[in-house]
GUSE-588344 format. One record per atom (N, C-alpha, C, O, CB): residue in three letters; residue number from 0; z, x, y; atom name. Coordinates in Angstrom, 2 decimals. Glycine has a CB too. Layout:
REM residues N
PT rest  nr      pz      px      py atom
PT  ALA NUM       Z       X       Y   CA
...
***
This chain:
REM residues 70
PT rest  nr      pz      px      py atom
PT  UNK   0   35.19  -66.81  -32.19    N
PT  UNK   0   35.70  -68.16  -32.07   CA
PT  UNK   0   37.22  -68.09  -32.12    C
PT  UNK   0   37.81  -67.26  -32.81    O
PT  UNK   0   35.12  -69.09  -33.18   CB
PT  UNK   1   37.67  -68.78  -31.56    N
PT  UNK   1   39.30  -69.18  -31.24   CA
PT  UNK   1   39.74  -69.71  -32.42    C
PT  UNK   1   39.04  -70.53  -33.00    O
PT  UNK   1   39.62  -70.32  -30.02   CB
PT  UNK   2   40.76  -69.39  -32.84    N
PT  UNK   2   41.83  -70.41  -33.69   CA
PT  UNK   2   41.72  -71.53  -33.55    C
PT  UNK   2   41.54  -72.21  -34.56    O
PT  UNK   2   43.13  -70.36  -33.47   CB
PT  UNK   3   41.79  -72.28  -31.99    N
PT  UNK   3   42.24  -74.13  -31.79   CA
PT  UNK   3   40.65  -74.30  -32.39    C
PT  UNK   3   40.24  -74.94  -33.35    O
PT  UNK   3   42.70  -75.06  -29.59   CB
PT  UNK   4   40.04  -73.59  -31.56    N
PT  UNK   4   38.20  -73.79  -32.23   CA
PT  UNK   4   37.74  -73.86  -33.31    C
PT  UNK   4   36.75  -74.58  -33.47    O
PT  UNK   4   37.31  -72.89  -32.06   CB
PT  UNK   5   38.28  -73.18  -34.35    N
PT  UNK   5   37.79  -73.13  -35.78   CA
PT  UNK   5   38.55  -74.23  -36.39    C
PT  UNK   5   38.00  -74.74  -37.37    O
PT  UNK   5   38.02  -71.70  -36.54   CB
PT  UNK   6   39.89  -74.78  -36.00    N
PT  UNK   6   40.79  -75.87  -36.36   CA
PT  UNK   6   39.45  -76.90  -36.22    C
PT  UNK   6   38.78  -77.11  -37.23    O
PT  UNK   6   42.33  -76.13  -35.25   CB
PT  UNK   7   39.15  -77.43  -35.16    N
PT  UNK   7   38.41  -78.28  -34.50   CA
PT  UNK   7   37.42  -78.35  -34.87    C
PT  UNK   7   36.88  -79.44  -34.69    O
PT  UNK   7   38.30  -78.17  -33.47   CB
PT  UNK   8   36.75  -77.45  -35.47    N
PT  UNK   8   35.10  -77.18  -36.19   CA
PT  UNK   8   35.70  -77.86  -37.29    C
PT  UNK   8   35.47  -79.07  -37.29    O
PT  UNK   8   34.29  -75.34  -36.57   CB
PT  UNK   9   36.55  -77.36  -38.42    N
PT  UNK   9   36.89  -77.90  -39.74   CA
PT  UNK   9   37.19  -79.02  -39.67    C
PT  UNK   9   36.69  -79.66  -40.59    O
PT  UNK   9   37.82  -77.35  -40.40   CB
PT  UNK  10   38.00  -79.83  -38.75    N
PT  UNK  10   38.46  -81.13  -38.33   CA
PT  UNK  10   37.27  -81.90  -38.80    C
PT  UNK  10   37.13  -82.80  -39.62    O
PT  UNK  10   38.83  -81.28  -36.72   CB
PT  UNK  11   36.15  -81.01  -37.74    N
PT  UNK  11   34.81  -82.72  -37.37   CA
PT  UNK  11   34.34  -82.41  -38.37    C
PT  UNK  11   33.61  -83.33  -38.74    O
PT  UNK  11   33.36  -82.96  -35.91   CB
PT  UNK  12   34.34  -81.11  -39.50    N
PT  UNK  12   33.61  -81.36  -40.63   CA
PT  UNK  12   34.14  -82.24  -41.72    C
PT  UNK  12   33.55  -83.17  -42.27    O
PT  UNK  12   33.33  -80.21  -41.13   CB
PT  UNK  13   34.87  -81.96  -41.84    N
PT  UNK  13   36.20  -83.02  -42.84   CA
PT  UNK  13   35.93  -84.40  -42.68    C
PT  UNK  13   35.77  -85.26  -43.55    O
PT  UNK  13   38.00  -82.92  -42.25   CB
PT  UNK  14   35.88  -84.51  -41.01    N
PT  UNK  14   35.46  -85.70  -40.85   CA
PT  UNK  14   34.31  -86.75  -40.64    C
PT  UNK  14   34.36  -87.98  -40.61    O
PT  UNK  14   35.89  -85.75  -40.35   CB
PT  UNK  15   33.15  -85.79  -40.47    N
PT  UNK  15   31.86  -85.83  -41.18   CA
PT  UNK  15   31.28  -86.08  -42.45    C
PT  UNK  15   30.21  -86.69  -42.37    O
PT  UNK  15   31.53  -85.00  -41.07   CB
PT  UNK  16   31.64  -85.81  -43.56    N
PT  UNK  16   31.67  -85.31  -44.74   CA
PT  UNK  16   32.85  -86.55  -45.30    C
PT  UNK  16   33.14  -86.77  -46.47    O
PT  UNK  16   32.08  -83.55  -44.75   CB
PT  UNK  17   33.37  -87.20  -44.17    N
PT  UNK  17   34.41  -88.73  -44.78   CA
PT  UNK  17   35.20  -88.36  -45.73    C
PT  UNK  17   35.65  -89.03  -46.66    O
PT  UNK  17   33.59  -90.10  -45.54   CB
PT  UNK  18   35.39  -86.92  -45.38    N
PT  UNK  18   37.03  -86.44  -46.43   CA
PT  UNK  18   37.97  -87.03  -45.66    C
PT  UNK  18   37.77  -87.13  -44.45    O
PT  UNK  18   37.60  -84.55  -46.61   CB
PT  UNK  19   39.36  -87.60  -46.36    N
PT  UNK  19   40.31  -87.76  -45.88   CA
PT  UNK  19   41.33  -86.48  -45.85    C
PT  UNK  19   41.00  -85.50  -46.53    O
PT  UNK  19   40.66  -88.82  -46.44   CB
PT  UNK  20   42.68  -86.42  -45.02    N
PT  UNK  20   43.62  -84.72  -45.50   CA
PT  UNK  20   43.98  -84.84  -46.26    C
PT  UNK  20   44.38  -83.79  -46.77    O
PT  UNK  20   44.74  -84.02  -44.93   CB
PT  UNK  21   44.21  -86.20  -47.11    N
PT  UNK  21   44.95  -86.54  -48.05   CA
PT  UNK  21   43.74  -85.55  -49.30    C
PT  UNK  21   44.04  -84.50  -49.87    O
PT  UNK  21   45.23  -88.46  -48.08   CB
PT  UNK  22   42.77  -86.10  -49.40    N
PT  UNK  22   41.59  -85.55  -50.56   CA
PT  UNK  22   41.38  -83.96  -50.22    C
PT  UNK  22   41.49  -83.09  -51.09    O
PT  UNK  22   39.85  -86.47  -50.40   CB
PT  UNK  23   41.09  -83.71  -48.98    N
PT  UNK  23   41.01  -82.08  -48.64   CA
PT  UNK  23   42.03  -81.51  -49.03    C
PT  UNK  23   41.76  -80.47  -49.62    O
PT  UNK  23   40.90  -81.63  -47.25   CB
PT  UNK  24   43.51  -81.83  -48.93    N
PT  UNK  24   44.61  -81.10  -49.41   CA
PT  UNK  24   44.44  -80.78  -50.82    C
PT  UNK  24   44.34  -79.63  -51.25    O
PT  UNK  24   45.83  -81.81  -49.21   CB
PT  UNK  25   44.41  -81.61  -51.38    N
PT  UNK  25   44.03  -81.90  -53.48   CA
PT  UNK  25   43.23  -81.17  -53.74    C
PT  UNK  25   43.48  -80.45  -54.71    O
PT  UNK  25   43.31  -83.38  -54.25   CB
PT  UNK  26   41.86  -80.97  -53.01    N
PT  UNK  26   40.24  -79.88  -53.52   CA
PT  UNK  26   41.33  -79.20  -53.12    C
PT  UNK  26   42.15  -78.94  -54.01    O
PT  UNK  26   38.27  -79.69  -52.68   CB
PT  UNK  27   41.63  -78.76  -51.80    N
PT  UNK  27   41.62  -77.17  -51.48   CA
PT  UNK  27   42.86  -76.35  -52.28    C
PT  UNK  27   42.85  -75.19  -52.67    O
PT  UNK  27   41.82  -76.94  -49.72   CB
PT  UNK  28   44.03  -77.46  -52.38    N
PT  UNK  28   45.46  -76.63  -52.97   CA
PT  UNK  28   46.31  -76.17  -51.84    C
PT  UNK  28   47.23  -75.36  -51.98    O
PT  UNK  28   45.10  -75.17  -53.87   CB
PT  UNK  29   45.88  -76.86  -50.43    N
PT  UNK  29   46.10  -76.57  -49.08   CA
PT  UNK  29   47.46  -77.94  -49.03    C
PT  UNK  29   47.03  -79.02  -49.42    O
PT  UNK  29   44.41  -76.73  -47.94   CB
PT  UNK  30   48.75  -77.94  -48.65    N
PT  UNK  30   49.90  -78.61  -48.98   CA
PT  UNK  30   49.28  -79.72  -47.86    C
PT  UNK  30   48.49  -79.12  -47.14    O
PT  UNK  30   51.53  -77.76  -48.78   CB
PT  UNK  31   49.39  -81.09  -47.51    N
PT  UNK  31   49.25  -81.88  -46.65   CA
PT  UNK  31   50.08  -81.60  -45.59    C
PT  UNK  31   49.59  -81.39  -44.49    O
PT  UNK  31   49.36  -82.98  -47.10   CB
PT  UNK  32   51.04  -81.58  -45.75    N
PT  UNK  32   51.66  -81.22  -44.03   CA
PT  UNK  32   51.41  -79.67  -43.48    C
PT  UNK  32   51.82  -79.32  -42.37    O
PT  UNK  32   53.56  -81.40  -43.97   CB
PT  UNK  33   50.75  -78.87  -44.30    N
PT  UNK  33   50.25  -77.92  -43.40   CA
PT  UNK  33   49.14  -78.25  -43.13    C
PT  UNK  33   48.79  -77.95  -41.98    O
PT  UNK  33   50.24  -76.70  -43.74   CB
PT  UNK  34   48.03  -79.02  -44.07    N
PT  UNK  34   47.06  -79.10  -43.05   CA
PT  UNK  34   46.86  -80.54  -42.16    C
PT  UNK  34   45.79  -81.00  -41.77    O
PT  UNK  34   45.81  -78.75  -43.75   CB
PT  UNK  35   48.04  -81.03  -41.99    N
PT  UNK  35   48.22  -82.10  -40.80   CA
PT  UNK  35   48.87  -81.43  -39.30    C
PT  UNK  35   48.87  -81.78  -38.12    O
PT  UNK  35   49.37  -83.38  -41.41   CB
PT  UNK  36   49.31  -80.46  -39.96    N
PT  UNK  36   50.04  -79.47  -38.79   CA
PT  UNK  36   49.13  -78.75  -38.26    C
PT  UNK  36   49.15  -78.50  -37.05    O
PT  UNK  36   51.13  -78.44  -39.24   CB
PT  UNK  37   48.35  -78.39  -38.94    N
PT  UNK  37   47.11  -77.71  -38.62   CA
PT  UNK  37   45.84  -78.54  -37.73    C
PT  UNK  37   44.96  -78.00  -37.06    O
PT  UNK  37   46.59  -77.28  -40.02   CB
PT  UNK  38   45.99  -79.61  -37.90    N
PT  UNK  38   45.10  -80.65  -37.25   CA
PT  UNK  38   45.46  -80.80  -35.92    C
PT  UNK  38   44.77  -81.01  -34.92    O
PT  UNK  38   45.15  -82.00  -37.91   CB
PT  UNK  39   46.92  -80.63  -36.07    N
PT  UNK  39   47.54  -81.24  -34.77   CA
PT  UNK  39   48.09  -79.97  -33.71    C
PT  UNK  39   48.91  -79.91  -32.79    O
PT  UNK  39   48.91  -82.30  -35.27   CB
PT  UNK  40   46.91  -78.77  -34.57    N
PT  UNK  40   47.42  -77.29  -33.18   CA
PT  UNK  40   48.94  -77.19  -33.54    C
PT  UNK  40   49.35  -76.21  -32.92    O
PT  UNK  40   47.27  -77.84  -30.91   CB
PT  UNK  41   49.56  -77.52  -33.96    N
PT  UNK  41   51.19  -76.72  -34.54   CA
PT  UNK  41   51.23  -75.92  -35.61    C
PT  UNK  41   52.27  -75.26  -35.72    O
PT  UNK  41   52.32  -77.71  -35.03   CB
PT  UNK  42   50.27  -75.76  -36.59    N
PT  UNK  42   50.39  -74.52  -37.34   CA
PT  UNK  42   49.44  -73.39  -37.07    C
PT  UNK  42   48.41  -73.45  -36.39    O
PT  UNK  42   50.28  -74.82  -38.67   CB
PT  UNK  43   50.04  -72.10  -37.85    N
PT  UNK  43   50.09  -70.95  -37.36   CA
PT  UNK  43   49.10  -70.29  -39.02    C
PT  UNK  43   49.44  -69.26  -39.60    O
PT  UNK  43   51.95  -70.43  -36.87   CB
PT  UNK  44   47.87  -71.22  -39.50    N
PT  UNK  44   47.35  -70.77  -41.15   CA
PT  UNK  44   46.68  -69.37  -40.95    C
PT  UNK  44   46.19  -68.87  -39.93    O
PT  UNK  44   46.02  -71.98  -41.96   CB
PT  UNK  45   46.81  -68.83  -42.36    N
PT  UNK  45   46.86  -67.14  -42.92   CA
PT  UNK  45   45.20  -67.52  -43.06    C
PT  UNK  45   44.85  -68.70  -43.05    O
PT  UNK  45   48.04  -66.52  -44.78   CB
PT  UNK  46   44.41  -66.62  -43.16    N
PT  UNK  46   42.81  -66.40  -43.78   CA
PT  UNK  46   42.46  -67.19  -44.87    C
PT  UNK  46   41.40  -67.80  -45.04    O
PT  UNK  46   42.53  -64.97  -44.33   CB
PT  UNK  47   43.81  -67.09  -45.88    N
PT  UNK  47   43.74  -67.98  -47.31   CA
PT  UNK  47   43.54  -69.25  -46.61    C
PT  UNK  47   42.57  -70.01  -46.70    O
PT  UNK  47   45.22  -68.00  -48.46   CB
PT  UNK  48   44.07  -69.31  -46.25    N
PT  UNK  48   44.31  -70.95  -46.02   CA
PT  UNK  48   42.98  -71.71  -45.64    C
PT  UNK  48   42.39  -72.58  -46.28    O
PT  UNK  48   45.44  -71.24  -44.72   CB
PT  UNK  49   42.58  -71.05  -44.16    N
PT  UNK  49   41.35  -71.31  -43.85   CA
PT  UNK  49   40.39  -70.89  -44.48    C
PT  UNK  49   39.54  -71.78  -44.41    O
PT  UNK  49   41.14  -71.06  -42.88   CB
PT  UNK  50   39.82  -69.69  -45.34    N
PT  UNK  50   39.25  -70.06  -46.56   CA
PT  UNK  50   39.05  -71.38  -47.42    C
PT  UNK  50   38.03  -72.04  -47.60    O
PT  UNK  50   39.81  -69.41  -47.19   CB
PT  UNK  51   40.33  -71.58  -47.90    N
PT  UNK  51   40.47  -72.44  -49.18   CA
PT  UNK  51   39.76  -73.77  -48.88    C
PT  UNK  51   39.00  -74.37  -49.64    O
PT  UNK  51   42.07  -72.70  -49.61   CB
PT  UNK  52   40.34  -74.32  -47.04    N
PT  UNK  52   39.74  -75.44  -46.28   CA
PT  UNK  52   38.70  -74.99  -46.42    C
PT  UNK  52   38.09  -75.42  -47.41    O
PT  UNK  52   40.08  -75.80  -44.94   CB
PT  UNK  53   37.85  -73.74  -45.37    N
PT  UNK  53   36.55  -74.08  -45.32   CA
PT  UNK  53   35.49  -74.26  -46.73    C
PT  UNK  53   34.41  -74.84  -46.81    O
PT  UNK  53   36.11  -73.08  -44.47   CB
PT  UNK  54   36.10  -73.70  -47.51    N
PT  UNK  54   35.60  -73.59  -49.24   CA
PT  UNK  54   35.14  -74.96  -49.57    C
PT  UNK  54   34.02  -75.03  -50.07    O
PT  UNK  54   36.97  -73.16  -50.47   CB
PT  UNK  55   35.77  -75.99  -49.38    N
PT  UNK  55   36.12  -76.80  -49.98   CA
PT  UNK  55   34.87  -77.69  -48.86    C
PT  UNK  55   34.07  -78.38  -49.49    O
PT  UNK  55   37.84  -77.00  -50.15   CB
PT  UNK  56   34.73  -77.68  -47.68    N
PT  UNK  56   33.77  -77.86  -46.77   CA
PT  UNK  56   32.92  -77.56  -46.37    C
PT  UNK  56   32.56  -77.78  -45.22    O
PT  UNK  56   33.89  -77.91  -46.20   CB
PT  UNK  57   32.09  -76.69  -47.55    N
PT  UNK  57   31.02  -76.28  -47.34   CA
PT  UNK  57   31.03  -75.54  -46.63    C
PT  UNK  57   29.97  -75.72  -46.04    O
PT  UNK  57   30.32  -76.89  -47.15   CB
PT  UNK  58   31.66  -74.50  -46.04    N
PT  UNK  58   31.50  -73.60  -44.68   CA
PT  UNK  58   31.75  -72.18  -45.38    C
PT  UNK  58   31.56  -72.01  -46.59    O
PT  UNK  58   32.76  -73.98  -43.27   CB
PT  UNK  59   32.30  -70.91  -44.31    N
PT  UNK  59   32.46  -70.05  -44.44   CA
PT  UNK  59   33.39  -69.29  -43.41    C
PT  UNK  59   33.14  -69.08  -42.22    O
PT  UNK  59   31.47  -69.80  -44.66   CB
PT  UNK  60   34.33  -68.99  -44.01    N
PT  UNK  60   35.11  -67.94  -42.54   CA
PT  UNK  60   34.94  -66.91  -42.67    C
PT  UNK  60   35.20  -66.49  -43.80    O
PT  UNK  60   36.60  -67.83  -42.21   CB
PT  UNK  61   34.38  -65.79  -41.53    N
PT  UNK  61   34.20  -64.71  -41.53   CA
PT  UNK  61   35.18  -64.29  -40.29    C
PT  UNK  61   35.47  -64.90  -39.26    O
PT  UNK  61   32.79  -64.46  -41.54   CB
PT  UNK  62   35.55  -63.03  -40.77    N
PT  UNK  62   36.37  -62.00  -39.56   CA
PT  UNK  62   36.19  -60.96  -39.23    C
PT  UNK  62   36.43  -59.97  -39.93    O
PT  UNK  62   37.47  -61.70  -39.65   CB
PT  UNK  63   35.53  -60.93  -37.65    N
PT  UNK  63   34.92  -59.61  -37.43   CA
PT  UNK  63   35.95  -59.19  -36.44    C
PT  UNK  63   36.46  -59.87  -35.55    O
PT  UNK  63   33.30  -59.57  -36.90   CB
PT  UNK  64   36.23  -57.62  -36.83    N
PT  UNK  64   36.93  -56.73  -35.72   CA
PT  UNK  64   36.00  -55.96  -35.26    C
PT  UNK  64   34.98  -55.41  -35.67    O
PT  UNK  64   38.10  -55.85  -36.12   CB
PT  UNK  65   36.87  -56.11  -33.88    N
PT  UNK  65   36.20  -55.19  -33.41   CA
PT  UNK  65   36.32  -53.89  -32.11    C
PT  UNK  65   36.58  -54.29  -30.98    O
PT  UNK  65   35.40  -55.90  -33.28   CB
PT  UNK  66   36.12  -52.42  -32.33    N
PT  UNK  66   36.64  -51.86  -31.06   CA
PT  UNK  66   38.01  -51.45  -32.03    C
PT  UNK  66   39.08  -51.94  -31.66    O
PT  UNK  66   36.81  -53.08  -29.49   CB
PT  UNK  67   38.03  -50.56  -33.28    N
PT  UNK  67   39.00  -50.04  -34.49   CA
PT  UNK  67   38.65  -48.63  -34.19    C
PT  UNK  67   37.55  -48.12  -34.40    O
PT  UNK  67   38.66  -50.58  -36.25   CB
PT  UNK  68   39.92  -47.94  -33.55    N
PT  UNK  68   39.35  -46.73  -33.53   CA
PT  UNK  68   40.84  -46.39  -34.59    C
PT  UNK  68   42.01  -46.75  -34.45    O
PT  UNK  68   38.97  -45.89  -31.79   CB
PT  UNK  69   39.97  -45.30  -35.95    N
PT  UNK  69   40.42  -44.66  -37.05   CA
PT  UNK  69   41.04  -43.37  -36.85    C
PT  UNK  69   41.47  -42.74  -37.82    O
PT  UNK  69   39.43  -44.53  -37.88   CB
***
């Protein structure tokens, strides 16, 4: 899954679930203007970050590589 994609998955869950960014920021410890920046495809969030969101939304982020030659 894409970055804008996983933005967009967390979006409709947030907004499913009738969290506001204002309340998701507070659970997660995620600052409000990053995750309004983040809503709006202008930020650039670390694993933590999207963790902490999906944590907080019932979800899970996983990261698979793949094609690592050692």
């Amino acid at each position: 899954m894409h970055l804008d994609q996983l933005i967009i998955t967390l979006k409709h869950r947030r907004e499913e679930l009738g969290v506001t960014q204002e309340q998701l920021a507070d659970l997660s410890g995620v600052g409000l203007r990053t995750l309004k920046a983040l809503e709006s495809k202008k930020g650039n969030p670390t694993l933590v970050t999207l963790n902490k969101l999906a944590d907080v939304l019932g979800m899970e982020v996983k990261l698979v590589v793949k094609n690592i030659e050692l």
